[in-house]
C-alpha positions as CSV (number, residue, x, y, z in Angstrom):
1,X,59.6,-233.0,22.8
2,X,59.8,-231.0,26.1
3,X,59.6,-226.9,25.0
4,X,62.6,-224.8,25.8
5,X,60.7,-222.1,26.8
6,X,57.0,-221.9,27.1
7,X,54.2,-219.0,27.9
8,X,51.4,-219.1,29.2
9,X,49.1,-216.5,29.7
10,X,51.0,-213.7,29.1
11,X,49.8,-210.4,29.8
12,X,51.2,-207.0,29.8
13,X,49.6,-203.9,30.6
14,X,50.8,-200.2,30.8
15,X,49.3,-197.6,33.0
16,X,45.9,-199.9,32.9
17,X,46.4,-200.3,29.2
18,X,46.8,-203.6,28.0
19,X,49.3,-204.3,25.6
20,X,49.7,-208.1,25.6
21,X,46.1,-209.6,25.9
22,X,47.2,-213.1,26.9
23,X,50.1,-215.1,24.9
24,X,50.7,-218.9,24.6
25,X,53.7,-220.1,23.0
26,X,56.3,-222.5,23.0
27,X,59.4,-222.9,21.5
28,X,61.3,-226.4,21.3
29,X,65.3,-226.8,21.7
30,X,66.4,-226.0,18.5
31,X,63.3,-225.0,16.5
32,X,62.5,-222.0,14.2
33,X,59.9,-219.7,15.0
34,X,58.7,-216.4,13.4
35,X,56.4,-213.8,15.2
36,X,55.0,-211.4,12.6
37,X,52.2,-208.5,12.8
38,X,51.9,-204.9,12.6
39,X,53.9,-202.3,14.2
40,X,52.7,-202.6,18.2
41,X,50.9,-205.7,17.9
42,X,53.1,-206.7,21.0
43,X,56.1,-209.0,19.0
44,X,59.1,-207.0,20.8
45,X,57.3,-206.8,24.3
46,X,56.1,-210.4,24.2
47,X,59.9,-211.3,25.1
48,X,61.1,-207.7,26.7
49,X,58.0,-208.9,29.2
50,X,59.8,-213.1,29.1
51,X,63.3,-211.4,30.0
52,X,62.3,-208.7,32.6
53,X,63.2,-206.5,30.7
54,X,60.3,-204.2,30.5
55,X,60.0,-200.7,32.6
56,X,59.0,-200.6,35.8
57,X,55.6,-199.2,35.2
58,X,54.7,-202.5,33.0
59,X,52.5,-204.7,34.9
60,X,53.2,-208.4,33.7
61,X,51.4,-211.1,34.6
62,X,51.2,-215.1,33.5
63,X,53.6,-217.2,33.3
64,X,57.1,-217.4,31.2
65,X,59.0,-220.7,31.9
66,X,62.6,-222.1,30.8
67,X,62.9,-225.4,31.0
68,X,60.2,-225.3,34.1
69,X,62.2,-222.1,35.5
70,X,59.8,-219.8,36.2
71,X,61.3,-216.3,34.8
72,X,58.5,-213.7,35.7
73,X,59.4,-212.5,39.2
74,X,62.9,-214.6,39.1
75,X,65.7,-213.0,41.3
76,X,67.9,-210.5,39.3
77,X,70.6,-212.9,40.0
78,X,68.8,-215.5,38.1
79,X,68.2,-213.6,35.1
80,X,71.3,-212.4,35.1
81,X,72.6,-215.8,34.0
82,X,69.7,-216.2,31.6
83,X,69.8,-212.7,29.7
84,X,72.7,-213.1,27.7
85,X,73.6,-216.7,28.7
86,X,70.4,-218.9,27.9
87,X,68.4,-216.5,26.1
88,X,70.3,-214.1,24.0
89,X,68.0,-210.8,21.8
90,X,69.3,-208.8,18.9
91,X,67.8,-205.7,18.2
92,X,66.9,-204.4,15.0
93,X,69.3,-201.1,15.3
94,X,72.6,-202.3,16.3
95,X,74.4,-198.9,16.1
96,X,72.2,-198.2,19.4
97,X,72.8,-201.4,21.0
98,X,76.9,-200.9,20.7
99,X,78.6,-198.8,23.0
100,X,80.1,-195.9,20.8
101,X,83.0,-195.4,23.2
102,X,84.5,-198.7,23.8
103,X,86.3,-200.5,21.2
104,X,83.9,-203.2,19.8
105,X,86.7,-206.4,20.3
106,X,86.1,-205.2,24.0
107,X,82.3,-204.9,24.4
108,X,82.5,-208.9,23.0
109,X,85.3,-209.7,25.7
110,X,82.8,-208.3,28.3
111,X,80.0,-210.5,27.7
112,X,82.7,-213.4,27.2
113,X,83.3,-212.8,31.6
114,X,80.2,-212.1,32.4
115,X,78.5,-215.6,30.5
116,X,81.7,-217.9,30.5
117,X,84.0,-216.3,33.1
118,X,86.9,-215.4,30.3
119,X,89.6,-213.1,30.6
120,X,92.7,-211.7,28.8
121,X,94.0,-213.8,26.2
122,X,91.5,-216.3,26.2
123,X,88.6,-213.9,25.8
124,X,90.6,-211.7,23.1
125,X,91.0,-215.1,21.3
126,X,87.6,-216.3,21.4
127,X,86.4,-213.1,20.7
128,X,88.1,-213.1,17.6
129,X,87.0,-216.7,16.5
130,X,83.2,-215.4,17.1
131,X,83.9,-212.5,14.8
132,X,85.1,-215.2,12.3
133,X,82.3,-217.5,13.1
134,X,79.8,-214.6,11.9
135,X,81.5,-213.2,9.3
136,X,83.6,-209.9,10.1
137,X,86.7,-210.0,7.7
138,X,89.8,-209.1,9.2
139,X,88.7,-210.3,12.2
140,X,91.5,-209.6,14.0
141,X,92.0,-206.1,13.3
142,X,88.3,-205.6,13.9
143,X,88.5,-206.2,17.5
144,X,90.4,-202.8,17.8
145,X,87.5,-201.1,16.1
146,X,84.9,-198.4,16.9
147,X,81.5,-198.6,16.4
148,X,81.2,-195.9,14.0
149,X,84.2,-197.8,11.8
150,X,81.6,-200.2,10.5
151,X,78.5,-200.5,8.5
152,X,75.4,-201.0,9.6
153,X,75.9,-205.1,8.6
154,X,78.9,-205.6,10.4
155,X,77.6,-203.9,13.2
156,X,74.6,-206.1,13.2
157,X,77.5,-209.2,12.7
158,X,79.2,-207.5,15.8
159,X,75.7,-208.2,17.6
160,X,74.9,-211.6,17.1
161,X,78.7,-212.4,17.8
162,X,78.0,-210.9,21.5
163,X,75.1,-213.1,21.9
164,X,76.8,-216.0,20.7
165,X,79.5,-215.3,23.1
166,X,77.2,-216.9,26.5
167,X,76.6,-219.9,23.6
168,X,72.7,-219.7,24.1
169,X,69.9,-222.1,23.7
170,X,67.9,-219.5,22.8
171,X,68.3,-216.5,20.1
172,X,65.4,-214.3,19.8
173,X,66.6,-211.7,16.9
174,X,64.2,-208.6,16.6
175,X,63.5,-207.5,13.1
176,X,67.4,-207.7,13.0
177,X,67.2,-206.5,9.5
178,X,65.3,-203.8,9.4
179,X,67.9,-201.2,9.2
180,X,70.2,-203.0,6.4
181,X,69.6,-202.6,2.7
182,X,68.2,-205.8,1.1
183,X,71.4,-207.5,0.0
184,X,72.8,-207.3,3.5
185,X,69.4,-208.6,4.6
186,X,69.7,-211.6,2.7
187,X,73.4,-211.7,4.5
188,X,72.2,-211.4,7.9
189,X,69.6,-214.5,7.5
190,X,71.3,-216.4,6.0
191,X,74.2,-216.5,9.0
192,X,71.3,-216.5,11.3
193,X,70.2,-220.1,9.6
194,X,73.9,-221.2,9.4
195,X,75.0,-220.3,13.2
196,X,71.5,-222.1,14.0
197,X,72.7,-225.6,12.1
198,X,76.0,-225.3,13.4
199,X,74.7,-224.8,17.3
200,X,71.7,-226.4,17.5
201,X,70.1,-223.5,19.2
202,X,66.4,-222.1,18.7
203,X,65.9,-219.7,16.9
204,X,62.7,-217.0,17.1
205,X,62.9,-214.6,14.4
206,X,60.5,-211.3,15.2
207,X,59.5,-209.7,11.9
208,X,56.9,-208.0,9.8
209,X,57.9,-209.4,6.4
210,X,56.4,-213.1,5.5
211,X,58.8,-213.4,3.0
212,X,61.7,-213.5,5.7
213,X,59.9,-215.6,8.1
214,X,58.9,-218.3,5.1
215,X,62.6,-218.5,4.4
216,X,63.9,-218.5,7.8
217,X,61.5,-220.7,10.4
218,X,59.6,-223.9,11.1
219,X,57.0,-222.5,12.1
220,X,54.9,-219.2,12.3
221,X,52.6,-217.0,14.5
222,X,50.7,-214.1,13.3
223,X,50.0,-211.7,16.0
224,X,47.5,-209.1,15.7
225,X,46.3,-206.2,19.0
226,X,48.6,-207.8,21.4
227,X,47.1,-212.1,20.7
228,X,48.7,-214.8,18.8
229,X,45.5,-215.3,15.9
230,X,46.9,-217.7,14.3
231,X,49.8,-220.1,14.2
232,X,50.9,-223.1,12.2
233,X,54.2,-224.8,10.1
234,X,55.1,-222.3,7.8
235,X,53.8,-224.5,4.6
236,X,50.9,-224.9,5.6
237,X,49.9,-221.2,6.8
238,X,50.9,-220.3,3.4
239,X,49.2,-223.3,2.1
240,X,45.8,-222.8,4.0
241,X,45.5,-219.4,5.9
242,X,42.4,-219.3,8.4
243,X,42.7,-216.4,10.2
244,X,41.2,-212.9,8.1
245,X,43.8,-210.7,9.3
246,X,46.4,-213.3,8.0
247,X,44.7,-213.6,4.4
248,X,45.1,-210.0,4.3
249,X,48.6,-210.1,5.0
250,X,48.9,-212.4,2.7
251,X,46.5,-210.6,-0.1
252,X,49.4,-207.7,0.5
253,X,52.3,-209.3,-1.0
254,X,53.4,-208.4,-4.9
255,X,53.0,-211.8,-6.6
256,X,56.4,-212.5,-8.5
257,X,55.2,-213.4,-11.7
258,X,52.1,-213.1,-13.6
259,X,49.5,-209.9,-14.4
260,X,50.5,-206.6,-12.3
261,X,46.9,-206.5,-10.1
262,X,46.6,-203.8,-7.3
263,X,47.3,-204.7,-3.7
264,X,44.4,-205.6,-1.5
265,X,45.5,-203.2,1.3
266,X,43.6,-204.4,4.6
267,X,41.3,-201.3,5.3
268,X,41.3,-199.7,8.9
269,X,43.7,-199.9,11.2
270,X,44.8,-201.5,14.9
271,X,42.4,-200.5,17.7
272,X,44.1,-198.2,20.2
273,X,44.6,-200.5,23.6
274,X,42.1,-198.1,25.5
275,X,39.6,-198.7,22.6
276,X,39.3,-202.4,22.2
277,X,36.1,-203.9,20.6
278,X,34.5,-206.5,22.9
279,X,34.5,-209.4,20.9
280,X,37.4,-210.5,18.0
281,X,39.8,-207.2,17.4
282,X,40.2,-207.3,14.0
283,X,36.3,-207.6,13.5
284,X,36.0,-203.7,12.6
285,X,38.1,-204.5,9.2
286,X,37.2,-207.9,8.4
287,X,34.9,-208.5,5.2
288,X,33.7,-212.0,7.0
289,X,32.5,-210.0,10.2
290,X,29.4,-211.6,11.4
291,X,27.0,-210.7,14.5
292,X,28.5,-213.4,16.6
293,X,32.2,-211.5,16.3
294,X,31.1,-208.8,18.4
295,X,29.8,-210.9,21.2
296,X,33.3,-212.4,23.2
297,X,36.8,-212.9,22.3
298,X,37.5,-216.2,19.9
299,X,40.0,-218.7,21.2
300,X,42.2,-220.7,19.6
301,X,40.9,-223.7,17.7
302,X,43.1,-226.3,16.3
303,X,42.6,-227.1,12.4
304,X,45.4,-229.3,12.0
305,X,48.9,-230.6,13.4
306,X,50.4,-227.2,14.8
307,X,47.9,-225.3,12.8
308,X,45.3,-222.8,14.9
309,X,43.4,-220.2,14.4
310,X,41.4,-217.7,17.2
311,X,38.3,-217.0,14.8
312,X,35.5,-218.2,14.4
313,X,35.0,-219.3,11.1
314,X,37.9,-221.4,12.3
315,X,35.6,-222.9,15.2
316,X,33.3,-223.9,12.5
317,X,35.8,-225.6,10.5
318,X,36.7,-227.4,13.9
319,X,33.1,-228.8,13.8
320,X,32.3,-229.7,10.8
321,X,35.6,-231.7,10.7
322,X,34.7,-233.2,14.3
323,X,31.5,-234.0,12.8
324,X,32.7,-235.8,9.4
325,X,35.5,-237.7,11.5
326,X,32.4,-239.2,13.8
């Protein structure tokens, strides 16, 4: 299957610093995928850089494509139509993504003309059939609402009803529950998984809980110092992690059931962008660091269907399978 979107390359760099270190990705029509990583491993700014939506000081570079549409250096005009109408983003704070001075019924009538060229009755009606598509009860009342009249989840239910509202192909929700107590959480996902069955629109959920991303997509990648380390169907990353940085993720979680054992906390932390080791990032805090991790930069290596992993204990997994196959 063709990709929806697709980058290659991707790099972003601020004031000389860089910040993305090179991204590939795609994402098929109508597929699941989570980005998760530390705080400021570059998930947020891997698609503020797709959109153009990045400040002016960020140089991007590579190559960010949809549907063979190049967007990096596209005409405002062009992503104009794609912002909001292709591609839609949620953000994880919604009470700073509304307007607090227009009436919320109104800010989803405004991206019903800009994306689908409604007006009037029309937009006031779909308007309120998007607020009962995601959930808002009383939906028609609601409309006349402020911002400050609604929690924090209907807020965020306010949000992905204004993205809905150019009917994208593409929904790219960051940490949209990071601001909502857990049972609203659960909420939020939930309609995010529904809207995407009832659409047929792809879905990539950025996030630094596992748990979420097991629940919610296809497929995975784990980001770590502004690269994509390892990627893979969500099974089997859970099933057979490669990557260090991703067994230590893992390592972190509280099992459910069974003994109470301390957390393996990964030691260290993130390199700062003007301090980058030479070779593998994550080599300063990984127990498996060897000699050769210090000497370039690991690519990617593929382990299995969909599955790979930039390390190189995953290049030698690459051989010795190449080598029992001949």
């Amino acid at each position: 299957m063709n990709a929806l979107v697709s980058l290659r390359n991707l790099r972003v760099s601020f004031d000389g610093q860089a910040a993305l270190r090179g991204i590939d990705l795609d994402v098929a029509p109508g597929e699941a995928v989570g980005l998760v990583g530390e705080s400021g491993c570059g998930k947020s700014v891997t698609w503020l850089a797709a959109l153009g939506l990045l400040p002016a000081k960020a140089r991007v570079t590579g190559s960010a494509t949809l549907q063979g549409q190049e967007l990096l250096g596209a005409a405002p005009a062009v992503l104009d139509r794609v912002r909001g109408g292709r591609i839609a983003m949620i953000f994880q704070d919604p009470a700073s993504s509304l307007n607090p001075v227009i009436r919320i019924g109104r800010q989803v009538e405004e991206a019903l003309r800009l994306h689908r060229g409604m007006q009037g009755a029309a937009a006031r009606a779909e308007a309120k059939r998007l607020f009962d598509q995601v959930g808002i009860p009383d939906a028609a009342r609601r409309l006349d609402a402020w911002p400050h009249e609604l929690s924090g989840g209907q807020n965020q239910r306010v949000m992905i009803a204004i993205a809905l509202a150019g009917r994208p192909e593409l929904l790219v929700a960051d940490e949209p529950t990071t601001a909502l107590d857990v049972t609203i959480q659960a909420q939020i996902l939930t309609l995010l998984q529904d809207l995407r069955r009832e659409t047929g629109m792809a879905l990539v959920l950025i996030s630094h809980d596992l748990g979420v991303v097991a629940d919610s997509c296809d497929r995975v990648c784990v980001m770590y110092a502004g690269r994509i380390v390892e990627q893979a169907p969500v099974a089997r990353l859970f099933e057979a992690p490669t990557h260090p940085y991703t067994n230590g993720l893992l390592g972190a979680l509280p099992p459910l059931d069974g003994p109470r054992r301390r957390l393996a906390a990964i030691p260290g932390s993130v390199p700062e962008p003007w301090a980058m080791p030479k070779g593998c990032a994550f080599a300063p805090r990984c127990a498996e660091r060897s000699p050769a991790c210090d000497i370039a930069v690991p690519g990617a290596v593929p382990l299995a269907p969909g599955h790979q992993a930039a390390c190189i204990r995953a290049t030698a997994m690459g051989l010795l399978k190449e080598t029992v196959a001949a």
